[in-house]
C-alpha positions as a Markdown table, in Angstrom:
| # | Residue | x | y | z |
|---|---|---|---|---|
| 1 | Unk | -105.3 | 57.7 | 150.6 |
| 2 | Unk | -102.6 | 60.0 | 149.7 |
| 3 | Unk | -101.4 | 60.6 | 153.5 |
| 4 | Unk | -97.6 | 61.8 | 154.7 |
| 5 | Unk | -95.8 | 62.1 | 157.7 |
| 6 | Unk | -92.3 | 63.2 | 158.1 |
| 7 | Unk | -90.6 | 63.2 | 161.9 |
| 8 | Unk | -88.1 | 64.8 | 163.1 |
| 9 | Unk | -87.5 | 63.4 | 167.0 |
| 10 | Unk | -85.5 | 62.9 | 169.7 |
| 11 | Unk | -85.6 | 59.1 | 168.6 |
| 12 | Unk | -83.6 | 60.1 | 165.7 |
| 13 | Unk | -81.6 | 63.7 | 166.2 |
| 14 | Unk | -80.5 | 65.6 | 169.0 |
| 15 | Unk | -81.9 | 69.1 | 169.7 |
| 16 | Unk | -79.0 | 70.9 | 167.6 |
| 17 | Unk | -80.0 | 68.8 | 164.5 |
| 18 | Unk | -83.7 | 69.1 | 165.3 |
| 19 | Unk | -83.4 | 72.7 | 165.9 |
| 20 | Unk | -82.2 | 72.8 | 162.3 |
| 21 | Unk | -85.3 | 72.0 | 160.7 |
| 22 | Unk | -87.4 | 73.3 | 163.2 |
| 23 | Unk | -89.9 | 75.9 | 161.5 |
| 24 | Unk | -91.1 | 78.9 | 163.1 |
| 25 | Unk | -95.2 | 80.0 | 162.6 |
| 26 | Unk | -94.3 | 82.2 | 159.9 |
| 27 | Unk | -92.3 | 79.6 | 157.9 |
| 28 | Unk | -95.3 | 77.3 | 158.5 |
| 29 | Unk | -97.4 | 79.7 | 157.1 |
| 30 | Unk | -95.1 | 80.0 | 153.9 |
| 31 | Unk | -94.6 | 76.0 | 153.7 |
| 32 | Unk | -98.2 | 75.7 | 153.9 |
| 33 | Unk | -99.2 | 77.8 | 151.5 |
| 34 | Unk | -96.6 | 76.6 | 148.4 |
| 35 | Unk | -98.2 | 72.9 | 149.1 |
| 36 | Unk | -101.5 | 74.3 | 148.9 |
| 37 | Unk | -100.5 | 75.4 | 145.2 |
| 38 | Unk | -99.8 | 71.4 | 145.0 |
| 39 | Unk | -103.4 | 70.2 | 146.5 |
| 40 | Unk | -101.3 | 69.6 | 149.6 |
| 41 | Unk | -102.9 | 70.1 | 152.7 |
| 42 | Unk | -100.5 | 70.2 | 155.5 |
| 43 | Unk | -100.4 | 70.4 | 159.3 |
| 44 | Unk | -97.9 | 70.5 | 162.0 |
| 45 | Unk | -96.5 | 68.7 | 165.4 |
| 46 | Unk | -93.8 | 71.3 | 166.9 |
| 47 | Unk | -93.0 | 70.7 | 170.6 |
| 48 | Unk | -89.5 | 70.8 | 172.5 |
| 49 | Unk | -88.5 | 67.2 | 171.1 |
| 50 | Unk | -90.0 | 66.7 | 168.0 |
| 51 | Unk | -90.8 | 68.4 | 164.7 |
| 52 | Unk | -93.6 | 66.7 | 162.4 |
| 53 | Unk | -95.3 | 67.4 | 159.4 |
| 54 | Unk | -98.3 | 65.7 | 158.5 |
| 55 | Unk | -100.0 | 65.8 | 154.7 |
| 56 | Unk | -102.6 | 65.0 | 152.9 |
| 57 | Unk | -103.0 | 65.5 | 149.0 |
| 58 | Unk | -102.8 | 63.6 | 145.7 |
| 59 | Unk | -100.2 | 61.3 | 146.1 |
| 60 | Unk | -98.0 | 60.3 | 148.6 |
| 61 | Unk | -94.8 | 60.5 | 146.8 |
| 62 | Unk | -95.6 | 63.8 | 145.3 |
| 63 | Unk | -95.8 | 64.9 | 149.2 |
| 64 | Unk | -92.6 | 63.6 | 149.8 |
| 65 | Unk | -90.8 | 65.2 | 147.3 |
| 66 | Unk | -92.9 | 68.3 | 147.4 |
| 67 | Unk | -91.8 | 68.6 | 151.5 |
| 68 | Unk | -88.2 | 67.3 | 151.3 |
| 69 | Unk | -87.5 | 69.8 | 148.3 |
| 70 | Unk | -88.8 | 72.7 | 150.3 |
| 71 | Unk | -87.2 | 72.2 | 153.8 |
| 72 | Unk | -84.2 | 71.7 | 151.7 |
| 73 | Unk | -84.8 | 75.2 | 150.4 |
| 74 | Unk | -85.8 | 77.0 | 153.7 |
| 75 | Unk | -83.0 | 75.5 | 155.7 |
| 76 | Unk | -80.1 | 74.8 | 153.2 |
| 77 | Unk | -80.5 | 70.9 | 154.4 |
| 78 | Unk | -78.4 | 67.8 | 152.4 |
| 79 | Unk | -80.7 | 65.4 | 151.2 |
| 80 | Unk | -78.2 | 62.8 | 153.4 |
| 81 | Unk | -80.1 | 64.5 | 156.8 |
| 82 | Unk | -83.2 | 63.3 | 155.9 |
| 83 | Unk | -82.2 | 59.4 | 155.2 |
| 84 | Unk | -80.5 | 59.3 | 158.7 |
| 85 | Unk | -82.8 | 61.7 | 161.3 |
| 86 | Unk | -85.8 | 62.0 | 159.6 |
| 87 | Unk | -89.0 | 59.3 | 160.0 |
| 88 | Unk | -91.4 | 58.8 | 157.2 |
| 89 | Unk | -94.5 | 57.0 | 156.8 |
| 90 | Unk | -97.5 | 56.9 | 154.0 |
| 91 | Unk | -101.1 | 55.9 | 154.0 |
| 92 | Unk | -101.7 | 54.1 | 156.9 |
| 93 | Unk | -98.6 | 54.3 | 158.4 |
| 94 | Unk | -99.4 | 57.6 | 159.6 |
| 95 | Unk | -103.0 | 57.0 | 160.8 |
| 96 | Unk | -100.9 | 54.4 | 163.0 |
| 97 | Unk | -97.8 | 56.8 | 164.0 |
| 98 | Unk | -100.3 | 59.6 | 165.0 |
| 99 | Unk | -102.3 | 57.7 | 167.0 |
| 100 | Unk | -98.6 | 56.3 | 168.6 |
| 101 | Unk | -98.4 | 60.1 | 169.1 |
| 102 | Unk | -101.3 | 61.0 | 170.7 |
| 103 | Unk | -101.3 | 58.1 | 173.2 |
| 104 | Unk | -97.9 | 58.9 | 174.3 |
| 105 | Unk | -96.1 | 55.6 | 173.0 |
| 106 | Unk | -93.7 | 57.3 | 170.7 |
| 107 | Unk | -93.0 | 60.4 | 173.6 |
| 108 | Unk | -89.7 | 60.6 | 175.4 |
| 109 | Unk | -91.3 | 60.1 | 178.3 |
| 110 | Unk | -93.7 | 57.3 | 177.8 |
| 111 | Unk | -97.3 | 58.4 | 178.6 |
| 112 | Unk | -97.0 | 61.5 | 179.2 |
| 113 | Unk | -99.7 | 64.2 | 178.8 |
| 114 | Unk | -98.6 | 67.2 | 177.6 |
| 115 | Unk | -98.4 | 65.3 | 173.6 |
| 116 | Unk | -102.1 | 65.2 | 174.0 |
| 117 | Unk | -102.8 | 68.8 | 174.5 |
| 118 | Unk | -100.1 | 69.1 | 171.4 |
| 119 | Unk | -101.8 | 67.4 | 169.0 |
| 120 | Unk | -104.8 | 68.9 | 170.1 |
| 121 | Unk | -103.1 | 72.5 | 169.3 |
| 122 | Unk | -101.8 | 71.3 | 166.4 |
| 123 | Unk | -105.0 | 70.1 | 165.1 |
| 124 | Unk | -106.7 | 73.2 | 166.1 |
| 125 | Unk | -104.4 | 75.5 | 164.3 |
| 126 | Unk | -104.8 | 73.2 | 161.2 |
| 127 | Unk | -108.8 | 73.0 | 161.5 |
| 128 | Unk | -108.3 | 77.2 | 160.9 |
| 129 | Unk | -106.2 | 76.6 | 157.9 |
| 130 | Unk | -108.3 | 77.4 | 154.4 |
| 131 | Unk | -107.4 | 74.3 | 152.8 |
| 132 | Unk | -108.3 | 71.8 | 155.1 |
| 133 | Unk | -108.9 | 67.8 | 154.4 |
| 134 | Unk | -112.0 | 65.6 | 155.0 |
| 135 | Unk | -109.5 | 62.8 | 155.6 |
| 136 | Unk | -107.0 | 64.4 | 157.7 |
| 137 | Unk | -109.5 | 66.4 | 159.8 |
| 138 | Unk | -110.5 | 62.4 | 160.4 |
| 139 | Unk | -106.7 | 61.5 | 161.1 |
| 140 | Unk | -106.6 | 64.2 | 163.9 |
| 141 | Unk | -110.0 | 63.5 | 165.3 |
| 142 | Unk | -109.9 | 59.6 | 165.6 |
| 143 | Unk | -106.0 | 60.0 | 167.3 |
| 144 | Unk | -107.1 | 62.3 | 169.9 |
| 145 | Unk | -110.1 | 60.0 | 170.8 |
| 146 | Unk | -107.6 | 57.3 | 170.7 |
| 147 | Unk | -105.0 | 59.0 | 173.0 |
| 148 | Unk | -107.8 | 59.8 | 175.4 |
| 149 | Unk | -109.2 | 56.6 | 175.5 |
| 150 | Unk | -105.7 | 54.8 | 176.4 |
| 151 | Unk | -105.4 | 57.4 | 179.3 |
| 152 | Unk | -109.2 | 56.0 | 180.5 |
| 153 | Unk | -108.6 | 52.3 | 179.9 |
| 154 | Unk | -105.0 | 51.8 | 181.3 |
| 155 | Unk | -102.7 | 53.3 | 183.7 |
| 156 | Unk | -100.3 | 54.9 | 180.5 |
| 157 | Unk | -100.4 | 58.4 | 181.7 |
| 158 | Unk | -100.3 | 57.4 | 185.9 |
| 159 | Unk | -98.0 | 59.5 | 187.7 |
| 160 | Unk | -96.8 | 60.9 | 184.0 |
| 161 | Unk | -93.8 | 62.9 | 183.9 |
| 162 | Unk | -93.4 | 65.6 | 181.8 |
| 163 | Unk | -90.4 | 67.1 | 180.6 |
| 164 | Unk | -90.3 | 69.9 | 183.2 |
| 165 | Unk | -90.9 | 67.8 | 185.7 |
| 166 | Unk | -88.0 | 65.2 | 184.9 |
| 167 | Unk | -85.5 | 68.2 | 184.8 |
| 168 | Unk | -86.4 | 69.5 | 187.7 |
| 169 | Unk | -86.0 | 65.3 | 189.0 |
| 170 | Unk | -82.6 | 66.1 | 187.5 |
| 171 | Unk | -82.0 | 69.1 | 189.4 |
| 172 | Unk | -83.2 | 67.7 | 193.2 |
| 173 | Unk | -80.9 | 64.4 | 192.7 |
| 174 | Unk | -77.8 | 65.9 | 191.2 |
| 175 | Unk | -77.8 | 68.8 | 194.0 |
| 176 | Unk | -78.2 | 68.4 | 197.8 |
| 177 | Unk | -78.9 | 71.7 | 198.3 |
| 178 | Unk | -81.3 | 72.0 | 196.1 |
| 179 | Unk | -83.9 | 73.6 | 198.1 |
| 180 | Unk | -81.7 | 76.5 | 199.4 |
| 181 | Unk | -81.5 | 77.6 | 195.6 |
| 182 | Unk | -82.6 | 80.9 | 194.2 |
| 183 | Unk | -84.5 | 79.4 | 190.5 |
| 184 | Unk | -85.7 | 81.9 | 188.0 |
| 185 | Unk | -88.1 | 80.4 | 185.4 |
| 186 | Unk | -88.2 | 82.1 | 182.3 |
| 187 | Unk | -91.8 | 81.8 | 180.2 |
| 188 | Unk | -94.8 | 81.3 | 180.7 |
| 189 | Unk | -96.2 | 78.6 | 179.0 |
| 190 | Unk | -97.3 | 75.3 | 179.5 |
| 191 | Unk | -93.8 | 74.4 | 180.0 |
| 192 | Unk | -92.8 | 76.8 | 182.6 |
| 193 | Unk | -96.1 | 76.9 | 184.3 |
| 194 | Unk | -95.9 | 73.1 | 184.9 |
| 195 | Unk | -92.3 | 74.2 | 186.8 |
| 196 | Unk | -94.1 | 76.7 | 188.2 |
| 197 | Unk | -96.8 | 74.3 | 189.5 |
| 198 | Unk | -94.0 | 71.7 | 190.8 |
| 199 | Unk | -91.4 | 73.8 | 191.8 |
| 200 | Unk | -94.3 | 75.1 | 194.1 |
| 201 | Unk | -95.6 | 71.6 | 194.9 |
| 202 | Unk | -92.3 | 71.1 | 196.5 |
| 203 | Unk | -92.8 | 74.0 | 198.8 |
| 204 | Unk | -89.7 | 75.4 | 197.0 |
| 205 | Unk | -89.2 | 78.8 | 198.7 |
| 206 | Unk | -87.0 | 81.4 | 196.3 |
| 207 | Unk | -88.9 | 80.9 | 193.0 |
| 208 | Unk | -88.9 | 84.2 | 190.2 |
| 209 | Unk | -90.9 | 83.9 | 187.1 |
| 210 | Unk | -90.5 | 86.2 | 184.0 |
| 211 | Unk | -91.9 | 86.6 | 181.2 |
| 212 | Unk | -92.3 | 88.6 | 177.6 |
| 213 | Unk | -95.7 | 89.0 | 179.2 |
| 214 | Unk | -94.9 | 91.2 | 182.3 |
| 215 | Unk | -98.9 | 91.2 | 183.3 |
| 216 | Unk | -99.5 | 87.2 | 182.8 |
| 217 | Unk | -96.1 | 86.7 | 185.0 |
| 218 | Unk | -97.6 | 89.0 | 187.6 |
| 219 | Unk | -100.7 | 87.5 | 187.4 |
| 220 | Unk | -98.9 | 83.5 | 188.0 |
| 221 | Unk | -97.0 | 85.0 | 190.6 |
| 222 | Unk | -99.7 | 86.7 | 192.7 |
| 223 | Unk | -101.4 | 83.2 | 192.4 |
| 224 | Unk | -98.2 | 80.8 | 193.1 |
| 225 | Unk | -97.0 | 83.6 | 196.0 |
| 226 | Unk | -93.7 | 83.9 | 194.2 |
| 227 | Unk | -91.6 | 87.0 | 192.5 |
| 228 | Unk | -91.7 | 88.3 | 189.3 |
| 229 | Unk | -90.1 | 91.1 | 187.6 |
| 230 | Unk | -90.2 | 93.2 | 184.4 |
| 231 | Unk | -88.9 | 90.7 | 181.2 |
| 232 | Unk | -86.9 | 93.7 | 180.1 |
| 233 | Unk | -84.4 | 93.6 | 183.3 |
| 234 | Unk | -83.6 | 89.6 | 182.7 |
| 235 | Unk | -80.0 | 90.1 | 181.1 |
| 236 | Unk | -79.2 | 92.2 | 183.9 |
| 237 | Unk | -80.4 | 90.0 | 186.7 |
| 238 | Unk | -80.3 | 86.7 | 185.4 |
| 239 | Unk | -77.0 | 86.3 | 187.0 |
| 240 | Unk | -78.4 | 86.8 | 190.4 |
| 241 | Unk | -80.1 | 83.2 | 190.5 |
| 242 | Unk | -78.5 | 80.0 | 190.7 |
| 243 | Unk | -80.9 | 77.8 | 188.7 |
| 244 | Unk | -82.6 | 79.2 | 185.5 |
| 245 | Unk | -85.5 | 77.2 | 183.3 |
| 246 | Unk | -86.1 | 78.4 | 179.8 |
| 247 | Unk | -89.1 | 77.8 | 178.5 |
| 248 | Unk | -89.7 | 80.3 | 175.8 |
| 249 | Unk | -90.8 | 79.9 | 171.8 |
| 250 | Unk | -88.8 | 82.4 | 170.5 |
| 251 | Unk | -87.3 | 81.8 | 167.2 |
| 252 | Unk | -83.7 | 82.6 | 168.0 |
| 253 | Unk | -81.4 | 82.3 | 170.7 |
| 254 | Unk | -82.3 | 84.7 | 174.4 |
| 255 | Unk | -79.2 | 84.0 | 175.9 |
| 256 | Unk | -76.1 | 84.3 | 174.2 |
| 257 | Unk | -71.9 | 84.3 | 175.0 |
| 258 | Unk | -71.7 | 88.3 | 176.1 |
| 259 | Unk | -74.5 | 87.5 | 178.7 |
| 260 | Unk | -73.0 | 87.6 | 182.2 |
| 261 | Unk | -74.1 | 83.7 | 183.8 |
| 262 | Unk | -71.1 | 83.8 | 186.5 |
| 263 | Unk | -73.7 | 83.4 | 189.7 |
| 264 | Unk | -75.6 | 80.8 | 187.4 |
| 265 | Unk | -74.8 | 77.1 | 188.6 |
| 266 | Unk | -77.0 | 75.6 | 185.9 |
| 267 | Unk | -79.1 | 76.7 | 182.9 |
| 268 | Unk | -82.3 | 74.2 | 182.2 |
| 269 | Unk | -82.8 | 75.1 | 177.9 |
| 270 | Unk | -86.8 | 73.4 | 177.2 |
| 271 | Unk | -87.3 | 75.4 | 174.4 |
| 272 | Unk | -87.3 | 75.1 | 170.6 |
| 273 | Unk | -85.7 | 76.6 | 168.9 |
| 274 | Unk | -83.3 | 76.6 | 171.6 |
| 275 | Unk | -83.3 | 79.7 | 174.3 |
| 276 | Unk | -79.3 | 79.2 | 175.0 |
| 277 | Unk | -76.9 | 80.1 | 172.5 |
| 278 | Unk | -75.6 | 76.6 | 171.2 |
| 279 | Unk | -72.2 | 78.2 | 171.5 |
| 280 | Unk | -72.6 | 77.8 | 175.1 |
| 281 | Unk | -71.5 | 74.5 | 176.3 |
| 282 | Unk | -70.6 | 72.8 | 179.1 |
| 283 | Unk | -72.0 | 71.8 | 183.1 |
| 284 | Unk | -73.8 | 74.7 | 183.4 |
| 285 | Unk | -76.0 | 74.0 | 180.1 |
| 286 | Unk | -78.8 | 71.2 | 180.7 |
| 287 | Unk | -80.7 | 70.5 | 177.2 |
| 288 | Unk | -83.7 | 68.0 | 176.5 |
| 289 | Unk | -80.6 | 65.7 | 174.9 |
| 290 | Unk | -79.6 | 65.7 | 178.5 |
| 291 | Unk | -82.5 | 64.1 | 179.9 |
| 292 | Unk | -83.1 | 60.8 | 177.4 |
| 293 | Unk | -81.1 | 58.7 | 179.6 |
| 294 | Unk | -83.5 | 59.2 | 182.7 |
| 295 | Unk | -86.6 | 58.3 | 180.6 |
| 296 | Unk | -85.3 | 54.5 | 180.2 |
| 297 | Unk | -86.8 | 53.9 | 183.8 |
| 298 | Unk | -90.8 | 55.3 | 182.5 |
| 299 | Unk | -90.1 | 52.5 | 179.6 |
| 300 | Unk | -89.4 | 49.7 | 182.0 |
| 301 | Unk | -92.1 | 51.0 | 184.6 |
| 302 | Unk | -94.9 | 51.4 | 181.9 |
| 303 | Unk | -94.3 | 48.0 | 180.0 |
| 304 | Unk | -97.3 | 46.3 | 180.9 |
| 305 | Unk | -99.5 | 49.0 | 179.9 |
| 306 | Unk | -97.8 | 49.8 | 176.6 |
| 307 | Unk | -98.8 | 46.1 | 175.8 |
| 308 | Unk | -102.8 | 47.7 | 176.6 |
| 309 | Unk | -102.0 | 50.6 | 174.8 |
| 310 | Unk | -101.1 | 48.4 | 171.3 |
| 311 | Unk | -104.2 | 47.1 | 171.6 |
| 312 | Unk | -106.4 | 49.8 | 171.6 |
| 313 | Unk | -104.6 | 51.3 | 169.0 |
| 314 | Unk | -104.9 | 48.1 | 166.9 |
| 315 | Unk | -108.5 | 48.3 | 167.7 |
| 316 | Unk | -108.9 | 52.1 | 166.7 |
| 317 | Unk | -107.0 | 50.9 | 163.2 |
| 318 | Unk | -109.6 | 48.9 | 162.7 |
| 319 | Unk | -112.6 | 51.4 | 163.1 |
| 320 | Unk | -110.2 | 53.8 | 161.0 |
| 321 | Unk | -110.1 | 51.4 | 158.0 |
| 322 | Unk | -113.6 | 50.5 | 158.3 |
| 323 | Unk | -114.3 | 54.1 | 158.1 |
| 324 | Unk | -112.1 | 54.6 | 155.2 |
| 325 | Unk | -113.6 | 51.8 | 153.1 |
| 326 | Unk | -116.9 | 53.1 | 153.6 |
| 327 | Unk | -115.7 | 56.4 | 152.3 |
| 328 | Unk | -114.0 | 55.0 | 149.2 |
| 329 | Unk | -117.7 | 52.9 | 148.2 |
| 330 | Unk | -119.2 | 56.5 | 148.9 |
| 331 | Unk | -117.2 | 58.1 | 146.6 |
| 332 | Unk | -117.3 | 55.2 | 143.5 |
| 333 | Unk | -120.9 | 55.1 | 144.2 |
């Protein structure tokens, strides 16, 4: 079938290691098109705890290879990272890992929603790629079906966490006075409007949002009845609030050691490549690494319907191989 995956994950590297391989769009773009010279077609998983690459092409060894030698050239990586953080899988395995993926079962936070709509962008982006795959465009397709149906048929996704909200969790039990705080959210993504939306769920009453985008933080603020001010003024004011969420793709780090952080009890750093220096260390510096301990709980709570879950996936395996079998006759015919 000539399918790849390789993974990158909070299962297998903390956010400094997977920030090292972690591609921006551009270096996508330039990975895409050398495997394209190769008859590689390529597509990509890139969220705050997990990096992915998924292929399709002549061989699955020749992918391998192809993929290993040019991270290894882009990043300057020893082949001895890949044999201890990376996950790999061929063929089949990674019609089953994707559909793990889609369905939440291989998330940090078991059945949560915001893989869904990842996977979804991810496939999107790839479906407007020039050298695009009958079999993977089926890969995609058949996973996100599967991860919707497991949200239908079982109780996966109820009361999901996402990794916002599980910070901010972090935040409310670790501080009493949590309410009194003045928290600035910085971008305005999916991440930080899903802090936006719970922070203001909570009736939380000194909430700032910024972002690159001075008109769409306006606009959330107008709507959420909180402040906003000009992205350009966020060194100078950012130490004027106690609790700070980043939340910003940016390929390099916002905050960095000359920034002044005194009045800052605690920096929240959701983004990928990270927003916060690395340099920076220490109680006041919350990463996703941070939060893996608190998502045992969402394993034991969800164990039941992770046992449903298997077996829809097992059943979507089935209708995948089916498929694929008809395909091959096709083709021989």
């Amino acid at each position: 079938m000539g399918l790849y995956f390789l993974a990158v994950t909070h299962h297998t590297a903390s956010s400094r290691e997977l920030e090292s391989v972690y591609l921006d769009v551009a270096e996508r773009e330039i990975m895409r098109s050398q495997l394209h010279s190769l008859g590689i077609s390529v597509a990509f998983i890139a969220t705050c705890n997990r990096f992915e690459i998924i292929a399709n092409g002549p061989d699955s060894n020749l992918i391998h290879h192809a993929i290993i030698r040019l991270m290894t050239q882009m990043r300057s990586i020893p082949a001895s990272f890949w044999a201890h953080h990376a996950h790999t899988g061929r063929d089949h395995e990674v019609v089953s890992h994707l559909f793990h993926v889609a369905c939440g079962m291989a998330s940090m936070i078991i059945g949560e929603d915001d893989i869904l709509a990842q996977v979804k962008q991810s496939y999107v982006a790839y479906a407007d790629t020039p050298d695009t795959h009958s079999v993977l465009h089926k890969v995609f397709q058949s996973a996100i079906a599967v991860g919707k149906r497991a949200r239908h048929e079982t109780a996966i996704s109820k009361g999901s966490y996402s990794v916002s909200s599980l910070a901010i969790d972090w935040v409310r039990k670790d501080d009493l006075e949590w309410f009194n705080r003045s928290v600035l959210i910085v971008g305005a993504g999916v991440m930080g409007i899903r802090t936006l939306k719970k922070y203001h769920a909570l009736g939380h009453p000194r909430l700032t949002l910024v972002n690159r985008t001075d008109a769409k933080a306006d606009r959330l603020a107008q709507a959420y009845g909180v402040s906003s001010f000009p992205y350009e003024m966020l060194r100078s004011r950012l130490h004027e609030y106690e609790v700070v969420f980043f939340a910003l793709a940016s390929p390099k780090p916002i905050v960095t050691p000359d920034w002044d952080t005194r009045g800052v009890r605690l920096m929240i750093d959701m983004g990928m490549p990270r927003n916060i220096d690395p340099s920076i260390e220490g109680p006041k510096v919350m990463t996703v690494d941070h939060l893996k301990t608190a998502t045992e709980a969402t394993v034991a709570k969800r164990r039941d319907e992770m046992v449903k879950v298997t077996v829809i996936i097992e059943e979507e395996l089935g209708r995948f191989e089916d498929w694929q079998h008809h395909r091959e006759v096709a083709m021989r015919a």
